[in-house]
C-alpha positions as CSV (number, residue, x, y, z in Angstrom):
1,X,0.0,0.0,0.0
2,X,1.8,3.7,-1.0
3,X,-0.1,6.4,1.0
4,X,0.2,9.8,-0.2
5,X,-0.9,13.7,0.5
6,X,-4.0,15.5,-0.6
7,X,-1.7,17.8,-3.0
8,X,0.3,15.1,-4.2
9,X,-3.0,13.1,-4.9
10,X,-4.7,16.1,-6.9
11,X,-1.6,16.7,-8.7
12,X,-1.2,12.8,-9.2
13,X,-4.6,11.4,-9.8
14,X,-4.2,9.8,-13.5
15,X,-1.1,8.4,-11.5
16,X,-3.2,6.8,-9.2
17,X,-6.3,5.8,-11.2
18,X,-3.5,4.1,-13.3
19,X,-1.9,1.7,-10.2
20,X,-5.1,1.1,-8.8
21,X,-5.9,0.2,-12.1
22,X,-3.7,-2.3,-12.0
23,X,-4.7,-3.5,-8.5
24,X,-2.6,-1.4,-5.7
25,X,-4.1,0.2,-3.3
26,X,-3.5,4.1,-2.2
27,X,-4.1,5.3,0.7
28,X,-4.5,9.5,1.0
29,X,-3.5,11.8,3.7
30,X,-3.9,14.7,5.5
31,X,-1.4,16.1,7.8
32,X,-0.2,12.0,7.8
33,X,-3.4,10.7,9.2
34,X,-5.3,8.6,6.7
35,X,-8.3,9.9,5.5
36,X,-9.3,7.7,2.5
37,X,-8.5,4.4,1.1
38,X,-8.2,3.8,-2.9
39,X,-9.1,0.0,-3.5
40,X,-9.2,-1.5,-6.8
41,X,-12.6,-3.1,-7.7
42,X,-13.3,-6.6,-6.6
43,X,-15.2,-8.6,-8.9
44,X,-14.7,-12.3,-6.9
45,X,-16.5,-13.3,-3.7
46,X,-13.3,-14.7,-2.0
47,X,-11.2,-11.1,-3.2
48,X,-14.5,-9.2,-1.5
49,X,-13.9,-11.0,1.4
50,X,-10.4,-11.6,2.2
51,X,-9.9,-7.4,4.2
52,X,-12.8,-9.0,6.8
53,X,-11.1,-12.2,7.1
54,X,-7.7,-10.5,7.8
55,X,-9.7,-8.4,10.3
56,X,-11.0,-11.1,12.1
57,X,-7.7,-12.7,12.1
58,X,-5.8,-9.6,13.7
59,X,-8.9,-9.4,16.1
60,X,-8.1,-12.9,17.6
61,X,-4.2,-12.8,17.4
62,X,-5.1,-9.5,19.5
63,X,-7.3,-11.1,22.0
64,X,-10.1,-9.3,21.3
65,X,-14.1,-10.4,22.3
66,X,-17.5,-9.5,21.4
């Protein structure tokens, strides 16, 4: 993942469109605190649900409970 500023973002964005394009993801910035997430589309169920399933697998390594 390649996180980058709001300017460098607006100055970049065919950039961007171009990598996500070709399936990274971009994360974009303001005063270094994330603010948005670029995510290529996902067309597959599996793809669509592999960020929960890492999710659920940091929640447990982290002890975490409902």
């Amino acid at each position: 993942m390649k996180t980058m500023g709001i300017y460098g973002a607006k100055t970049h964005f065919s950039e961007i469109i171009d990598k996500v394009f070709d399936g990274e993801t971009i994360i974009i910035s303001r005063y270094g605190s994330p603010v948005a997430r670029i995510v290529p589309e996902l067309t597959d169920r599996a793809a669509l649900t592999k960020p929960i399933d890492e999710w659920f697998e940091f929640r447990n390594k982290a002890g975490y409970t409902l």
